[in-house]
LUMVEXZA-715673 format. One record per residue: z, x, y of N, C-alpha, C in turn. Coordinates in steps of 0.02 Angstrom, whole numbers, padded with zeros to 5 digits, always signed. Each point is the difference from the previous one (the first is absolute). Last residue first. Layout:
N
ZXYZXYZXY
...
// end
This chain:
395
-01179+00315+04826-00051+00029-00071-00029-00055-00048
-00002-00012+00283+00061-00011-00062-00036+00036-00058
-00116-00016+00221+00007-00066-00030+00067+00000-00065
-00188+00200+00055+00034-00048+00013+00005-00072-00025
-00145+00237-00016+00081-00012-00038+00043-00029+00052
-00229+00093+00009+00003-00054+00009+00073-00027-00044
-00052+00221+00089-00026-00001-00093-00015-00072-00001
+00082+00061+00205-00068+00034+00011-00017-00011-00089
+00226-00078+00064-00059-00028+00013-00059+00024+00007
+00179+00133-00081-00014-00073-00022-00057-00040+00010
+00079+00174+00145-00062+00040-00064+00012-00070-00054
+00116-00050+00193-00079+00010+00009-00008+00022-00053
+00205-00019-00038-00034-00075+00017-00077+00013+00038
+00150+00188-00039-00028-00023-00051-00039-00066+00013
+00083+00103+00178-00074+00044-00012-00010-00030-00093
+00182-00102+00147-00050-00009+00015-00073+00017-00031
+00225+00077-00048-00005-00082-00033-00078-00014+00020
+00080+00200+00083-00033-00019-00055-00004-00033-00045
+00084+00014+00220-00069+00024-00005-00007+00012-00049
+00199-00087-00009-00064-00050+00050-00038+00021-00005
+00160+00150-00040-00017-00050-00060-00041-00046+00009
+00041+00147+00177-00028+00032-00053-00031-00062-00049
+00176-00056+00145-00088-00001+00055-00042+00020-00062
+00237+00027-00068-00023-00071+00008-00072+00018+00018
+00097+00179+00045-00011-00005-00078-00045-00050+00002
+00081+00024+00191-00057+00027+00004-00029+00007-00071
+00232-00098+00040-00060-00023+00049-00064+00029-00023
+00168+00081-00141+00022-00004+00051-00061-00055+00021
+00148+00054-00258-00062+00006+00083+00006-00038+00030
+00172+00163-00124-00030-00084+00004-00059+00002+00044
+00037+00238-00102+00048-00031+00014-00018-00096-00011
-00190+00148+00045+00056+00032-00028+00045-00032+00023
-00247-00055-00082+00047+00000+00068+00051+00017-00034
-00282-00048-00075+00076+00027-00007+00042+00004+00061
-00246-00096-00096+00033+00001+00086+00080+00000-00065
-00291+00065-00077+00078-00024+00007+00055+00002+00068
-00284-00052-00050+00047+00032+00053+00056-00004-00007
-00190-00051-00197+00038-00012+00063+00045+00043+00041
-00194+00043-00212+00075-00008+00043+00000-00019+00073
-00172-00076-00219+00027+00048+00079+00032-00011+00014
-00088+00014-00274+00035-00041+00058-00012+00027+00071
-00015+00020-00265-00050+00009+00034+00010-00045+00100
+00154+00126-00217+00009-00059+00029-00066+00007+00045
+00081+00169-00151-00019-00069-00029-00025-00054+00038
+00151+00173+00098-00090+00048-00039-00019-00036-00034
+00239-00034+00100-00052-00048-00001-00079+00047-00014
+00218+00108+00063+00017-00041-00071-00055-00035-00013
+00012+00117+00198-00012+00058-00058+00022-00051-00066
+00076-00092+00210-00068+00000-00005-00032+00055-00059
+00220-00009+00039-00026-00081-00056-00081+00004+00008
+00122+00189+00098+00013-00012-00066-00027-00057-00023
-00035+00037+00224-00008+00059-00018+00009+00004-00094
+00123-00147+00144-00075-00021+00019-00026+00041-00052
+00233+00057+00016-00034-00059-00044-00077-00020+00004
+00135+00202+00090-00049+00017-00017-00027-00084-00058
+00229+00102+00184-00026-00025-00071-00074-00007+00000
+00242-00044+00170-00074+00042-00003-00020-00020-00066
+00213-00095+00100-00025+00066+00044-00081+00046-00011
+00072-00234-00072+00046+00026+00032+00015+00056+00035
-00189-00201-00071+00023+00044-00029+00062+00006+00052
-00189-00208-00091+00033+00042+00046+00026+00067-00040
-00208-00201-00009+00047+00045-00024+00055+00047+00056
-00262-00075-00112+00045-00033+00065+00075+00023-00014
-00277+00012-00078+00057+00018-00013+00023-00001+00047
-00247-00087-00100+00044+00024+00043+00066+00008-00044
-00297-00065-00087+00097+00014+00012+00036+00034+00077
-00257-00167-00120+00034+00046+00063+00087+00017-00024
-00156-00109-00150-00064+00042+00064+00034+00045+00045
+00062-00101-00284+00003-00012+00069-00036+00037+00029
+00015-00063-00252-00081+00013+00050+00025-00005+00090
+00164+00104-00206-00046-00049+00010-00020+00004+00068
+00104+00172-00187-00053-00006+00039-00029-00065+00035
+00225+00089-00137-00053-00056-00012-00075-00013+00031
+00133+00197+00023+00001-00012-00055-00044-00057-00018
+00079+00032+00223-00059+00053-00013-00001-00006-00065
+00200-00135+00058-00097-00021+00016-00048+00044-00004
+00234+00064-00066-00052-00055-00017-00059-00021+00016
+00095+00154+00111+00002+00039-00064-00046-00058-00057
+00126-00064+00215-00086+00036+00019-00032+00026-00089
+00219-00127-00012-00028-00023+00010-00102+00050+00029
+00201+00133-00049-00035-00016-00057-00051-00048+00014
+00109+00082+00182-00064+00062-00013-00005-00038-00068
+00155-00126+00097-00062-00004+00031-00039+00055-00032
+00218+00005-00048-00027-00054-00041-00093-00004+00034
+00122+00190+00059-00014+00003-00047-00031-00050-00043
+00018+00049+00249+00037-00034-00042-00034+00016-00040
-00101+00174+00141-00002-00060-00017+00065-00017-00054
+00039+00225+00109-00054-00038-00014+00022-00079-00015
+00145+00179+00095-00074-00004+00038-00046-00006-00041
+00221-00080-00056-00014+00071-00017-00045+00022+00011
-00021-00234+00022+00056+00018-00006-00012+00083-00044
-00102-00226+00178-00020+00074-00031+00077+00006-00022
-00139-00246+00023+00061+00056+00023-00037+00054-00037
-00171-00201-00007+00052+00068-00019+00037+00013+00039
-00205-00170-00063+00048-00029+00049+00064+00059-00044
-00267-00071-00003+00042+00054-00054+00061-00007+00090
-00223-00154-00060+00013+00048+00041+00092+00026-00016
-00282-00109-00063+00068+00050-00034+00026+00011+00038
-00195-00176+00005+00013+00048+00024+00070+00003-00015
-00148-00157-00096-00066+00069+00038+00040+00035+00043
+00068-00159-00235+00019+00055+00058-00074+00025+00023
+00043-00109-00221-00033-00039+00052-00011+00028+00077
+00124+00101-00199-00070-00033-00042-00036-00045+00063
+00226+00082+00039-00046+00054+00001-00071-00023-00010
+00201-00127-00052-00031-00006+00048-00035+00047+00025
+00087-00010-00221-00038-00032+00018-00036-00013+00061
+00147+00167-00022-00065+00012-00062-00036-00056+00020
+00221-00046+00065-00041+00045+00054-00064+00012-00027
+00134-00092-00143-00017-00048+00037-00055+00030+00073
+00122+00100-00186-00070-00014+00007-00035-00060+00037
+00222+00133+00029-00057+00025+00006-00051-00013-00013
+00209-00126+00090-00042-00015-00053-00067+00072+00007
+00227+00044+00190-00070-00039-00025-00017+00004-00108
+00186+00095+00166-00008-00068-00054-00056-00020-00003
+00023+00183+00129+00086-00015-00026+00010-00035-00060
-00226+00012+00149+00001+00046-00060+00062+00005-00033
-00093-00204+00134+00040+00057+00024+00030+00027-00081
-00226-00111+00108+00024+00006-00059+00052+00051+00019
-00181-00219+00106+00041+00052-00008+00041+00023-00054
-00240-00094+00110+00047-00004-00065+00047+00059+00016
-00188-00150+00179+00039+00055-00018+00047+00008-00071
-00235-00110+00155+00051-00005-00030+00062+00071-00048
-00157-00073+00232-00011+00059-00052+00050-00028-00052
-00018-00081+00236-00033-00031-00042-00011+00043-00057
+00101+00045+00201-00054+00012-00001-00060-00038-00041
+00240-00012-00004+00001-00015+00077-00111-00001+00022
+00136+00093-00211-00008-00058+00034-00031-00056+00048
+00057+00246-00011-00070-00004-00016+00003-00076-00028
+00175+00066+00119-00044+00012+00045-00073-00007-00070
+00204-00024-00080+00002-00064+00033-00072+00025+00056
+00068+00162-00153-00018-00043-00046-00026-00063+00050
+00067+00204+00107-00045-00015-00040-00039-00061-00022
+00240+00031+00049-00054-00016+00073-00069+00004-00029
+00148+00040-00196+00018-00075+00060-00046+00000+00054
+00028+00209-00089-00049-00025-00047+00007-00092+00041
+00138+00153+00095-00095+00016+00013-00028-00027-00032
+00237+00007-00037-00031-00058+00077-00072+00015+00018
+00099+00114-00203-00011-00093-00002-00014-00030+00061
+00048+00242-00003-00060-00003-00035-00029-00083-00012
+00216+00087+00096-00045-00010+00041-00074-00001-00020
+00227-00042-00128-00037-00059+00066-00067+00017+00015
+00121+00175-00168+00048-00036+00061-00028-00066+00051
-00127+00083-00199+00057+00028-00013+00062-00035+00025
-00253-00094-00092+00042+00023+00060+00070+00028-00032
-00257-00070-00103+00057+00021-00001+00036+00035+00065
-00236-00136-00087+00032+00025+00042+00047+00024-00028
-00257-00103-00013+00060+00023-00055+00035+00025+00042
-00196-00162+00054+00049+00046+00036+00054-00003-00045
-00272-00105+00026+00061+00015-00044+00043+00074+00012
-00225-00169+00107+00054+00045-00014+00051+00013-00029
-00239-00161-00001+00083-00005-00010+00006+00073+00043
-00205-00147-00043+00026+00008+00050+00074+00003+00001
-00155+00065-00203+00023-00044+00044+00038+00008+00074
-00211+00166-00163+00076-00047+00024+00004-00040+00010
-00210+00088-00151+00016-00023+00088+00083-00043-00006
-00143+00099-00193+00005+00091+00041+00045-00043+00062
+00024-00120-00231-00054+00017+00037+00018+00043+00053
+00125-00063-00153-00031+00049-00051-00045+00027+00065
+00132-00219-00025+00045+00073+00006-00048+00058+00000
-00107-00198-00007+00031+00004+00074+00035+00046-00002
-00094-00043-00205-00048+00015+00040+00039+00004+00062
+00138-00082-00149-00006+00071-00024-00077+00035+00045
+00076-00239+00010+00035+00044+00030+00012+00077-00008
-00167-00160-00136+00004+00002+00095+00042+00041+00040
+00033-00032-00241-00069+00068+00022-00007-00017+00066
+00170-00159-00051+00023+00085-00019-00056+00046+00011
-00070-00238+00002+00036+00015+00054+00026+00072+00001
-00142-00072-00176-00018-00002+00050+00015+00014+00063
+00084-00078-00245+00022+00086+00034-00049+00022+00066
+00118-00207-00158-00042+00015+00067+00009+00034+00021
+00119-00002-00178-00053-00037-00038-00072-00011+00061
+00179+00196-00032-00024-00015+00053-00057-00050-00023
+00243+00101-00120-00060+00011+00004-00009-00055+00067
+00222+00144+00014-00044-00054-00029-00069+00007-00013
+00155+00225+00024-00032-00075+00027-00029-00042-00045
-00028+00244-00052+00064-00011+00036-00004-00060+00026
-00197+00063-00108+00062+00040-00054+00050-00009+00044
-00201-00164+00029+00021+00064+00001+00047+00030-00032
-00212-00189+00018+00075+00003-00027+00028+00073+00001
-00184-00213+00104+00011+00058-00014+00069+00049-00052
-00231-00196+00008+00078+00022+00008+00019+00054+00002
-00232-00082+00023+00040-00066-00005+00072+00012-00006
-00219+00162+00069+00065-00012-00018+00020-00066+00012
-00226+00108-00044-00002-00054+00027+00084-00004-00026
-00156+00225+00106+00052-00041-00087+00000-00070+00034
-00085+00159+00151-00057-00010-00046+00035-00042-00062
+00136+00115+00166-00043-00049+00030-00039-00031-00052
+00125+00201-00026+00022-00075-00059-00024-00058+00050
-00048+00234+00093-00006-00009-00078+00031-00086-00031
+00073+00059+00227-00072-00018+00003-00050+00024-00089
+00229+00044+00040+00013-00077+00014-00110-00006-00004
+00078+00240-00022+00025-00048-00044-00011-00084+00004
-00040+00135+00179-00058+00005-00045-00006-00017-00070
+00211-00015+00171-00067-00049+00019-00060+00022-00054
+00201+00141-00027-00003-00064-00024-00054-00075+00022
-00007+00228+00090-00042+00006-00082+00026-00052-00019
+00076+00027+00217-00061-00009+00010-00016+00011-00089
+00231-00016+00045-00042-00049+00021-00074-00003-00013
+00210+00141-00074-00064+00003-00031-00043-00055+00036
+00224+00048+00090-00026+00031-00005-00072+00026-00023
+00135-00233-00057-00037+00012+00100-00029+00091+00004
+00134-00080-00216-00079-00022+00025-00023+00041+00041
+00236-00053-00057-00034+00073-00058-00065+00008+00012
+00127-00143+00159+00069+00061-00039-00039+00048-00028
-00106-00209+00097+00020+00041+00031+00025+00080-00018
-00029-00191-00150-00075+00052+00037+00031+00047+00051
+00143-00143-00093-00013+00032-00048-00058+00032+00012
+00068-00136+00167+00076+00045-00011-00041+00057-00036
-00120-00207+00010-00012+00043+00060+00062+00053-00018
+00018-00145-00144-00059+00016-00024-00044+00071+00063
+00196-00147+00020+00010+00049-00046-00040+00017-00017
-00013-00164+00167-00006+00036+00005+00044+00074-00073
-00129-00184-00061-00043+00040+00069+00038+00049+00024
+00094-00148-00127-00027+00055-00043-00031+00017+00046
+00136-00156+00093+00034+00035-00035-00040+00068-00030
-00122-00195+00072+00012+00035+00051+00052+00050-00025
-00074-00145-00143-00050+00045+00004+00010+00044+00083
+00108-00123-00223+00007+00011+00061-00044+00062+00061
-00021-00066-00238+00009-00055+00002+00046-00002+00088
-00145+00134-00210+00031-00002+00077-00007-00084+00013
+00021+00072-00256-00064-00004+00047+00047+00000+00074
+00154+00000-00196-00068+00061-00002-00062+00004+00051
+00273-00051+00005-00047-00002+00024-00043+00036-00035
+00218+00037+00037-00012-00018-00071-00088-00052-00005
+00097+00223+00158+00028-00047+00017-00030-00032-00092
-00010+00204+00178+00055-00028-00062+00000-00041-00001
-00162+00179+00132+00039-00060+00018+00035-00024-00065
-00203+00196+00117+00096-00021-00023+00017-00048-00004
-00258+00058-00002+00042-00033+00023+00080-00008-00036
-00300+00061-00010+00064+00012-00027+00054-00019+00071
-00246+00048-00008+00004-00051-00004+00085-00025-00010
-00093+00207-00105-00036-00010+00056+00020-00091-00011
+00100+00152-00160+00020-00018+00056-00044-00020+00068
-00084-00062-00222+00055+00051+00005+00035-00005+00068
-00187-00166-00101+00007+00062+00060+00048+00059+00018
-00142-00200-00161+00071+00041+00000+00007+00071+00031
-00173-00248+00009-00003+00064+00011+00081+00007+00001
-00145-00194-00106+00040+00022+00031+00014+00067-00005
-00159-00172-00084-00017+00033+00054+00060+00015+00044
-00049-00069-00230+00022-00041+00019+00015+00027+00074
-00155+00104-00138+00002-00060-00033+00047-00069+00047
+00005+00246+00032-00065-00008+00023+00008-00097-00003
+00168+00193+00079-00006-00034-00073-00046-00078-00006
+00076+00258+00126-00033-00070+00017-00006-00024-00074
+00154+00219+00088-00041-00034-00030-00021-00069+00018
+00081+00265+00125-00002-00080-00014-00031-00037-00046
+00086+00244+00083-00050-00018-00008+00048-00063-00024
+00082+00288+00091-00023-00095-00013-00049-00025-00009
+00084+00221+00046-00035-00012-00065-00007-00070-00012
+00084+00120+00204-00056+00006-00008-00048-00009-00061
+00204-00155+00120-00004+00077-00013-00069+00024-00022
+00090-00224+00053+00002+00049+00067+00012+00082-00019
-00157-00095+00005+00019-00098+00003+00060+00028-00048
-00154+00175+00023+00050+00001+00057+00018-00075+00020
-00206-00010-00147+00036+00064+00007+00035+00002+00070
-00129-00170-00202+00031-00022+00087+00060+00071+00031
-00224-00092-00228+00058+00068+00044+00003-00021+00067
-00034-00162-00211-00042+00011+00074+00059+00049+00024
-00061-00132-00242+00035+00034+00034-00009+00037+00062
-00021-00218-00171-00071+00041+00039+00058+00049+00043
+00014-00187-00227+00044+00032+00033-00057+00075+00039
-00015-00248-00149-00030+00072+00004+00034+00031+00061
+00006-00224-00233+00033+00037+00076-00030+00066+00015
-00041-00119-00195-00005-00034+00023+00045-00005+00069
-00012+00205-00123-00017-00061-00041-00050-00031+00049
+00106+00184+00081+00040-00028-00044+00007-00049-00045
-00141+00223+00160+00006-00074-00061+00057-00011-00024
-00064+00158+00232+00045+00010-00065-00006-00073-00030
-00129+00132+00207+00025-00048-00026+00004+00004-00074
-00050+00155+00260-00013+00006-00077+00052-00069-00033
-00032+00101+00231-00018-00064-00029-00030-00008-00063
+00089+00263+00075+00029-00074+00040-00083-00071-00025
+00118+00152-00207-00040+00027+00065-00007-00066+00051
+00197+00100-00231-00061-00060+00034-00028-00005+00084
+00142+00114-00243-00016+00005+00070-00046-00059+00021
+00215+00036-00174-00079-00028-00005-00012+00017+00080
+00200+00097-00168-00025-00036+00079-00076-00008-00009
+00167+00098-00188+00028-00079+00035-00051-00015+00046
+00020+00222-00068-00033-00040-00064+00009-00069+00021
+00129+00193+00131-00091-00012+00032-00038-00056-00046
+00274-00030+00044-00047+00045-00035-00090-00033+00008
+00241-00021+00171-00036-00044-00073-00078+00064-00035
+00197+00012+00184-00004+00045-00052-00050-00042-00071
+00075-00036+00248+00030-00031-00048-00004+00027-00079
-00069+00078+00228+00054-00020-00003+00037-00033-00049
-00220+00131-00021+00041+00041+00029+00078-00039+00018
-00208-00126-00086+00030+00070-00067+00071+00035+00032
-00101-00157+00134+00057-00038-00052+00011+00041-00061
-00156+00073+00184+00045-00014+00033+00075-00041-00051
-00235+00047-00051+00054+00071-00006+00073-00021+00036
-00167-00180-00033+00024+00023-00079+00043+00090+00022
-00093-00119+00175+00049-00051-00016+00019+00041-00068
-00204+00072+00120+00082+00018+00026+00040-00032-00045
-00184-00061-00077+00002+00074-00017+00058+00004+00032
+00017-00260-00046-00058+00054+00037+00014+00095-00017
+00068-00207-00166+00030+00015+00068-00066+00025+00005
+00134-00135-00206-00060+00018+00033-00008+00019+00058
+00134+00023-00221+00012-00019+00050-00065+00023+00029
+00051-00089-00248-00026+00047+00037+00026-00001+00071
+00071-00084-00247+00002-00010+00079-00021+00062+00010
+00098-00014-00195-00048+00003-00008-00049-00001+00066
+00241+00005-00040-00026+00058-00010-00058-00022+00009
+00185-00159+00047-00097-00020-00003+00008+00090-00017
+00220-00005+00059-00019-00066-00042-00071-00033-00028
+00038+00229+00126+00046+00013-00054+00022-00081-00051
-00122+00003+00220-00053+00032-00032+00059+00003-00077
+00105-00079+00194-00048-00063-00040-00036+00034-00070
+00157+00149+00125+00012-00047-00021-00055-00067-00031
-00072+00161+00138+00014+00033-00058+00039-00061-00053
-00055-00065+00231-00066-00004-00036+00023+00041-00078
+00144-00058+00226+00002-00030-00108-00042+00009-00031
-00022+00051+00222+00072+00047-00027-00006-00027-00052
-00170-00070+00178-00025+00044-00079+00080+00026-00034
+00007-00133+00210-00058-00037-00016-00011+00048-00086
+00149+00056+00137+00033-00069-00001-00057-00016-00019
-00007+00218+00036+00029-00006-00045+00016-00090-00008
-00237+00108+00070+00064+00005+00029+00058-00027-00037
-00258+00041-00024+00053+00042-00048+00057-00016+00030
-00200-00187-00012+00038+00060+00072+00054+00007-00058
-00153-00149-00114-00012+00013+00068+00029+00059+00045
-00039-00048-00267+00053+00034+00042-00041-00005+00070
-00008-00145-00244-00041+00040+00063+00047-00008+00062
-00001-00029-00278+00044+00017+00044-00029+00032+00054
-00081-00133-00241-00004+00067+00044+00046-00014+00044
-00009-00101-00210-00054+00045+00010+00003+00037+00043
+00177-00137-00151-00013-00002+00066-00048+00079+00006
+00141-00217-00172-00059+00075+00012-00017+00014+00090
+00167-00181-00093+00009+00047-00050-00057+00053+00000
+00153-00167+00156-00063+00052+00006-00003+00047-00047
+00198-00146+00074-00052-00029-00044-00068+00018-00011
+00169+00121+00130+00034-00008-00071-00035-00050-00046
-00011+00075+00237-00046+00018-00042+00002-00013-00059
+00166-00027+00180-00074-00050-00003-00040+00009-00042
+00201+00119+00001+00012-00061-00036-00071-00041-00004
-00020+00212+00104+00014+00026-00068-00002-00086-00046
+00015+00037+00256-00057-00002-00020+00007-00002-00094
+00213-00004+00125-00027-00056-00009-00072+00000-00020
+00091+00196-00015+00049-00046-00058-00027-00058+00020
-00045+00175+00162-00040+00000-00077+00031-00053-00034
+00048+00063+00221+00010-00063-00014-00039-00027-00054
+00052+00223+00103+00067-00045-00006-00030-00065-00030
-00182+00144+00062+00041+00010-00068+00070-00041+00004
-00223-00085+00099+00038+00045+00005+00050+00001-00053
-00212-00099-00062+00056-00033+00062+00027+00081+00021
-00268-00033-00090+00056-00041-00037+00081+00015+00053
-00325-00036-00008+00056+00033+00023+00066-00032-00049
-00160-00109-00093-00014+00028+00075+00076+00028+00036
-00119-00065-00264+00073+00014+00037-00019+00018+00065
-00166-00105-00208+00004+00042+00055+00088+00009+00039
-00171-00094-00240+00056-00004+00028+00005+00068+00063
-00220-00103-00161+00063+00054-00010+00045-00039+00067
-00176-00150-00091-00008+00045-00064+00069+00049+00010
-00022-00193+00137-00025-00001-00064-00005+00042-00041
+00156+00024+00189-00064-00024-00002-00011-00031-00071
+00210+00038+00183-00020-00011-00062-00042-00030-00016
+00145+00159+00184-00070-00074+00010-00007+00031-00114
+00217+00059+00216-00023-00023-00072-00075-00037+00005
+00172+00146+00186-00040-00085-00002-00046+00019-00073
+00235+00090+00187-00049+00021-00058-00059-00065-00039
+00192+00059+00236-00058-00032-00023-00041+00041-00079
+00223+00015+00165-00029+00053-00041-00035-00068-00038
+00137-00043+00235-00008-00018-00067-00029+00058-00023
+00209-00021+00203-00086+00011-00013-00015-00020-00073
+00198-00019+00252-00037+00007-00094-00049+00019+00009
+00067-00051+00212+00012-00060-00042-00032+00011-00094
+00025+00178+00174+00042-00060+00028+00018-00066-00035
-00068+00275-00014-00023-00057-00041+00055-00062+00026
-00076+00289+00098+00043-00081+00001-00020-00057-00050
-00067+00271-00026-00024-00082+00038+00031-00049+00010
+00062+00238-00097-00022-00017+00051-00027-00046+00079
+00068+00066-00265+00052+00034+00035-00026+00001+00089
-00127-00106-00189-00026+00064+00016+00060+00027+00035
+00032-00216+00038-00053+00028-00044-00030+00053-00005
+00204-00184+00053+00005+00036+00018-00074+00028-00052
+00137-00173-00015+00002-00014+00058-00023+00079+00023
+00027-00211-00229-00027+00086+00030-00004+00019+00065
+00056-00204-00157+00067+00041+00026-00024+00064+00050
-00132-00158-00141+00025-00049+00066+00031+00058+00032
-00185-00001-00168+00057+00060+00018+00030-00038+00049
-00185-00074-00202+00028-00013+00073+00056+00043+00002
-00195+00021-00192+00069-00015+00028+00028-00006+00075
-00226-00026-00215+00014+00055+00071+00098-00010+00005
-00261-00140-00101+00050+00031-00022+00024+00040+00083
-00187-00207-00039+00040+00056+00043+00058+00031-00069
-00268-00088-00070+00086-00021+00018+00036+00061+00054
-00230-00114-00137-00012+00032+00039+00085-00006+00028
-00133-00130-00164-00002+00080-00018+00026+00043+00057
-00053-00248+00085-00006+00033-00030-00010+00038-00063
+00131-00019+00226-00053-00033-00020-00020+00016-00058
+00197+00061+00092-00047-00005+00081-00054-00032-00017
+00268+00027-00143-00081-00024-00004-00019+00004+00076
+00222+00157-00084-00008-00085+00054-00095-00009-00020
+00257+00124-00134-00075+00021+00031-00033-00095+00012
+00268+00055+00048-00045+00008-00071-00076+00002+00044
+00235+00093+00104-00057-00045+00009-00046+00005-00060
// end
């Protein structure tokens, strides 16, 4: 992809990864992802915003190839798909400074090895001249590591958000141009690396109240020429109040863990609670991620095997105490065969989770009648603690 005009002095560089299905050896990537780098050419110096990951130096390298000076290099987030070429660029510009926050400059001494003579520090809303362009840098810490920060680019009032705002997707597209598609990759991409930092990413969002953003542009995703709607949905992820969901990660061995989650599922139905299900065999893990982000109630659907929890289930609990989101209530359901200590184990997994437990209802073997009655009674007791938050009506 050659380098694309946004306005200007002002350009995308970067590379699309159609092929990537996988991040950090972790994240699912369903539909790709891009590595956003964005060029502003002032009047007097030249800026590099962020630059690609390393597999895909050769296409940043070609974009640059009509850039015969280049002043600085501002390093939003030391992470490698956003700073891995920074040495590389620096060994074509020597003269380039890179500009970061105090974290940010140890954090790229220590992984990338760029030397202390290269880094310009710069304090939070401190602004960098480029002429006839001014670049205002605003610390946005744990957006999603702790040395981040964002630039605003005053003149033509677009904010480069690194990953705040960010979104997997591949496609040849520079502005969104599907906006239900990016919502939800955009929800995926919060979910996955966000939702844990919720409450300091709201104090983040309430700092760039005061900017007058006309665009947005991140380091993963399209840009956002109407970025109004994306900060809308980043206030609903962020805010402290669920939806009227439940979300039931399950795994069954022999049946009898699936006919509980089934009665369940159709008894809190039945109630009006909406339900997402996820059978852990095959489930999309970030798809679950995503449905967490709305959840006011967890409920963990286990066999026991070797008198503890399925293993896939203790990662799913494993997950969500990791991601910390804003649910109210968990349970656990589940069967066993002769004994075991699962209740006892998953509940010791959640010390993250600000939640109340529910009344798990286990049964040995298939259940029976009185299981059933159970699951009722607490299909029931969620659909009240639902409704006592006013969590009706669907999510």
């Amino acid at each position: 992809m050659k380098k694309r005009t946004i306005t200007k002095g002002v350009s995308w560089l970067g590379a699309v990864d159609w092929d990537r299905r996988l991040f950090d050896s972790l994240i699912p990537l369903p539909d790709g992802t891009t590595y956003n780098a964005y060029l502003i050419e002032g009047s007097e110096k030249t800026a590099l915003l962020d630059t690609v990951d390393p597999p895909m130096v050769d296409t940043l390298m070609a974009q640059l190839d009509a850039v015969t000076t280049l002043d600085f290099i501002v390093s939003h987030h030391s992470e490698q798909d956003h700073s891995g070429t920074i040495p590389l660029v620096l060994e074509r510009f020597p003269e380039a400074k890179v500009v970061v926050t105090p974290k940010a400059k140890g954090l790229l001494m220590e992984a990338l090895k760029v030397s202390e003579k290269s880094f310009m520090i710069v304090e939070d809303g401190e602004t960098l001249s480029l002429g006839d362009k001014t670049l205002k840098f605003i610390y946005t810490p744990w957006v999603h590591w702790p040395e981040t920060m964002v630039s605003y680019l005053e003149e033509d009032k677009i904010l480069f958000s690194c990953d705040f705002f960010g979104s997997h997707i591949a496609t040849s597209d520079l502005y969104v141009t599907d906006q239900g598609r990016v919502y939800e990759a955009a929800k995926r991409y919060f979910a996955e690396i966000m939702m844990p930092f919720r409450s300091i990413i709201q104090k983040n969002i309430e700092k760039l109240q005061g900017y007058d953003i006309q665009m947005i542009a991140p380091s993963h995703g399209q840009i956002y020429d109407r970025p109004a709607w994306i900060m809308d949905a980043y206030r609903d992820w962020i805010s402290s109040d669920p939806h009227n969901v439940a979300v039931i990660p399950f795994v069954s061995m022999h049946g009898s863990t699936q006919k509980m989650v089934d009665y369940l599922t159709s008894a809190l139905a039945e109630r009006g609670v909406r339900v997402e299900l996820f059978n852990l065999a095959v489930a999309d893990i970030g798809k679950l991620a995503m449905a967490l982000v709305d959840a006011a109630t967890i409920v963990v659907g286990v066999p026991t095997v070797l008198a503890n929890p399925h293993p896939l289930a203790a990662y799913a609990t494993f997950l969500a105490n990791a991601l910390r989101p804003k649910a109210k209530f968990l349970s656990i359901i589940g069967s066993y065969g002769w004994g075991g200590k699962t209740v006892e184990t998953l509940a010791g997994m959640i010390p993250n989770l600000k939640v109340e437990v529910l009344d798990p209802v286990l049964c040995k073997g298939l259940p029976s009648d009185s299981d059933f009655a159970a699951l009722d009674k607490l299909a029931a007791a969620i659909a009240s603690r639902h409704a006592d938050l006013g969590l009706r009506g669907g999510a």
